[in-house]
Biopython code that builds the backbone (N, CA, C, O; Angstrom):
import numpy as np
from Bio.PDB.StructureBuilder import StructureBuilder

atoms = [
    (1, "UNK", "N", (-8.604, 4.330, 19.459)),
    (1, "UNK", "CA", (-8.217, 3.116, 18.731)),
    (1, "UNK", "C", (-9.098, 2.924, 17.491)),
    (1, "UNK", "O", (-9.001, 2.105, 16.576)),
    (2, "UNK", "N", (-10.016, 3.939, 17.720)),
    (2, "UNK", "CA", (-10.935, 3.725, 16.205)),
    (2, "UNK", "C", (-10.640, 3.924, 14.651)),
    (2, "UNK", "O", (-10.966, 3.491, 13.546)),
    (3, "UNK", "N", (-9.745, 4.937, 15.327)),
    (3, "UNK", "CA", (-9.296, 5.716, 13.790)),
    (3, "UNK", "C", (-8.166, 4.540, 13.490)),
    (3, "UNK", "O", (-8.229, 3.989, 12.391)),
    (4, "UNK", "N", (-7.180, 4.152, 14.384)),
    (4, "UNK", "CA", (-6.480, 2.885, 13.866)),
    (4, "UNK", "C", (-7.055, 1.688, 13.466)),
    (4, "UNK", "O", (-6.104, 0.906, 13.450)),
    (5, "UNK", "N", (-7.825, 1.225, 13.210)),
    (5, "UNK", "CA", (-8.630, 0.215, 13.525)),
    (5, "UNK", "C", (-9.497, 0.400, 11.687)),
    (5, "UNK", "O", (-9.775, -0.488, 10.880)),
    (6, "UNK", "N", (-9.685, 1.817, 11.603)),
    (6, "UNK", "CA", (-10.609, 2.220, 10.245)),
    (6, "UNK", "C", (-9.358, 2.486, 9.165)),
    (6, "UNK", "O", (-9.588, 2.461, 7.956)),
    (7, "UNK", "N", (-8.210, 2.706, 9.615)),
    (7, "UNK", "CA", (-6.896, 3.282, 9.228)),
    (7, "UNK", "C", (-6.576, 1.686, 8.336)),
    (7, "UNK", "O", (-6.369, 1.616, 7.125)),
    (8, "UNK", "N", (-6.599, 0.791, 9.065)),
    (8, "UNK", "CA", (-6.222, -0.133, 9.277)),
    (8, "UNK", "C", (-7.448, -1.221, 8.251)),
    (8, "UNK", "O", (-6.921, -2.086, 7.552)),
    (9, "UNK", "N", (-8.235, -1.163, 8.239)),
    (9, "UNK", "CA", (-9.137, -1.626, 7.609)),
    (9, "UNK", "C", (-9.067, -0.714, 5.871)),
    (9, "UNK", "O", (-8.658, -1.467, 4.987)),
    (10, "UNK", "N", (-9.340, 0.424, 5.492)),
    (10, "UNK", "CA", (-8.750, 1.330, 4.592)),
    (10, "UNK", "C", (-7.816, 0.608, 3.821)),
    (10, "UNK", "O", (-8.006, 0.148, 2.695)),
    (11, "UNK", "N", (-6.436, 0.516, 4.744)),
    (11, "UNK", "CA", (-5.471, 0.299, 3.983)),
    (11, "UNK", "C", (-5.220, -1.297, 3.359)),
    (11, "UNK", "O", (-4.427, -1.567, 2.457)),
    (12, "UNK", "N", (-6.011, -2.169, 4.003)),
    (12, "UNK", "CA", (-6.513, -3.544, 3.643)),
    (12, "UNK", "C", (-6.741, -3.356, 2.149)),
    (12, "UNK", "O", (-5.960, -3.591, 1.227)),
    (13, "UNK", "N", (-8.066, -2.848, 2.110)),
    (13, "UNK", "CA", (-8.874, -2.604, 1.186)),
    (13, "UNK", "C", (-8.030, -2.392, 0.135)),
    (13, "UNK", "O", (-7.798, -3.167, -0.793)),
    (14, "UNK", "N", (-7.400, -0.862, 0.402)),
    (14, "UNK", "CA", (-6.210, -0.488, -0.674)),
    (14, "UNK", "C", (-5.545, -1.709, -1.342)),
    (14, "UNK", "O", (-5.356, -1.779, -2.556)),
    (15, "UNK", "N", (-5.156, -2.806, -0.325)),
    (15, "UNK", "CA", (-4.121, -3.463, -1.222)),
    (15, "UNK", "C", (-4.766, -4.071, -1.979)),
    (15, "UNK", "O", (-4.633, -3.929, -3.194)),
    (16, "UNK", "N", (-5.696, -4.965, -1.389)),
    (16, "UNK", "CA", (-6.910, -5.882, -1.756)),
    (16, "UNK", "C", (-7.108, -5.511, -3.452)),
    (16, "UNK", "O", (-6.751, -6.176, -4.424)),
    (17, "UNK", "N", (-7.835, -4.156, -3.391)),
    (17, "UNK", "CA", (-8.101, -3.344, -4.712)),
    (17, "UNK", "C", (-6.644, -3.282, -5.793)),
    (17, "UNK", "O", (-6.351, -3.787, -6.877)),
    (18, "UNK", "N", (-5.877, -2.241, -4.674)),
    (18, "UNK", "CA", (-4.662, -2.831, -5.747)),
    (18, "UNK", "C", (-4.255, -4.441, -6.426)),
    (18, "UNK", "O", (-4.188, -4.744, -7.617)),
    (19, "UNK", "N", (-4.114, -4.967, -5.696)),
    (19, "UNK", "CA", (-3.974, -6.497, -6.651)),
    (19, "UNK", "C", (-4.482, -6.553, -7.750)),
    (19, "UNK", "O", (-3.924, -6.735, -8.832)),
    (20, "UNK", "N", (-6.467, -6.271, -7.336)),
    (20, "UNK", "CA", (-6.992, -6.670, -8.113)),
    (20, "UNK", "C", (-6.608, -5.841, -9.737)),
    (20, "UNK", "O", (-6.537, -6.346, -10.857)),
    (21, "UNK", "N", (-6.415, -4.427, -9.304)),
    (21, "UNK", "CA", (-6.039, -3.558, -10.818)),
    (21, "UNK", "C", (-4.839, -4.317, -11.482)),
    (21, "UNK", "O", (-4.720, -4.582, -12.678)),
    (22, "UNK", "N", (-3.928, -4.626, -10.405)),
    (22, "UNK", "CA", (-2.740, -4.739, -10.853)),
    (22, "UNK", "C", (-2.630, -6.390, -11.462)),
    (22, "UNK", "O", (-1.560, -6.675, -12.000)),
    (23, "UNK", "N", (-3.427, -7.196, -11.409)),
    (23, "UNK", "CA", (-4.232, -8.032, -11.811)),
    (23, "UNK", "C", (-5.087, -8.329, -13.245)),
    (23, "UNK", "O", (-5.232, -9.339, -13.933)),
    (24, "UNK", "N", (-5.562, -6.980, -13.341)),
    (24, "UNK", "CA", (-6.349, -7.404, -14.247)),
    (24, "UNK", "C", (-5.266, -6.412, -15.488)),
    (24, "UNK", "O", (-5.308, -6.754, -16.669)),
    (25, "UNK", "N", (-4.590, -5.521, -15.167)),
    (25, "UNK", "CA", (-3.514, -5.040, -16.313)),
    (25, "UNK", "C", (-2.756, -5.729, -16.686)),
    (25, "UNK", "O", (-2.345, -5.606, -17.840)),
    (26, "UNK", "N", (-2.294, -6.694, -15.868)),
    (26, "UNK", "CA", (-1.743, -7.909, -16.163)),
    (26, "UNK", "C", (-1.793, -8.778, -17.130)),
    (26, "UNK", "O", (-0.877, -9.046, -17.907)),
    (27, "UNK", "N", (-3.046, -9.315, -17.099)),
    (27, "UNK", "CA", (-3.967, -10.022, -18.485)),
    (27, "UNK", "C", (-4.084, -10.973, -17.671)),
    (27, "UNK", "O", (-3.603, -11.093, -16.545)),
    (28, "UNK", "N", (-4.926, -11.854, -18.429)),
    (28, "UNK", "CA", (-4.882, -13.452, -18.258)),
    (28, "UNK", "C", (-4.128, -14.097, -18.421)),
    (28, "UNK", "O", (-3.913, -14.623, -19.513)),
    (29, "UNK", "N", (-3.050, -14.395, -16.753)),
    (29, "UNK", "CA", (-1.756, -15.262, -17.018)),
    (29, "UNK", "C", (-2.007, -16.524, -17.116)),
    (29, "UNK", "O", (-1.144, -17.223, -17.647)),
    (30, "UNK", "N", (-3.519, -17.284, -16.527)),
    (30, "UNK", "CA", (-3.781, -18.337, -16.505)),
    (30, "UNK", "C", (-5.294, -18.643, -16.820)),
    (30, "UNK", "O", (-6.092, -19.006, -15.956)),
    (31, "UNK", "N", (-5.655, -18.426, -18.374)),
    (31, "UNK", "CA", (-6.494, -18.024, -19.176)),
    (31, "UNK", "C", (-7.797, -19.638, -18.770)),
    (31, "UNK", "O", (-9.022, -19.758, -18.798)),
    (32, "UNK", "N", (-6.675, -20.539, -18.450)),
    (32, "UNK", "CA", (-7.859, -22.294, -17.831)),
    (32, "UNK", "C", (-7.889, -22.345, -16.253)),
    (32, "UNK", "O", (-8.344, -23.368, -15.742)),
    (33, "UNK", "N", (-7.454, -21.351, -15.460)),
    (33, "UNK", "CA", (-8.006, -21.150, -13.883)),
    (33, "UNK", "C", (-9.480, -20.854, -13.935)),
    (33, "UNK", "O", (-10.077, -19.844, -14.307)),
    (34, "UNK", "N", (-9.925, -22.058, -13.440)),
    (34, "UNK", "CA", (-11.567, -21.644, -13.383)),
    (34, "UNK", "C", (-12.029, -20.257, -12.876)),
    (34, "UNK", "O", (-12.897, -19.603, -13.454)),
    (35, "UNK", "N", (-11.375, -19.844, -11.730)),
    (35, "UNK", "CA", (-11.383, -18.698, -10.939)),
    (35, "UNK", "C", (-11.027, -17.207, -12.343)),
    (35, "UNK", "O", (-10.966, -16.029, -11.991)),
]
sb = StructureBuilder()
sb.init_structure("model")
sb.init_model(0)
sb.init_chain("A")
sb.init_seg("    ")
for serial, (resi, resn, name, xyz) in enumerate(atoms, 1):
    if name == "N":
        sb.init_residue(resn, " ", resi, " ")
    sb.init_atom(name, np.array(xyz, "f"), 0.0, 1.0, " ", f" {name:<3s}", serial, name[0])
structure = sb.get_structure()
């Protein structure tokens, strides 16, 4: 169950990261979000 579990955690990450690229190619859609 480990390798599912690290499999599984991995692919989190992946999306996590993806957003963020896919995010920042994006631009600043909301240039006054404090965040």
């Amino acid at each position: 169950m480990r390798l599912l579990a690290e499999a599984s955690l991995i692919l989190a990450l992946a999306i996590v990261l993806g957003g963020l690229v896919l995010g920042l190619l994006a631009g600043p859609q909301h240039p006054d979000d404090p965040e």
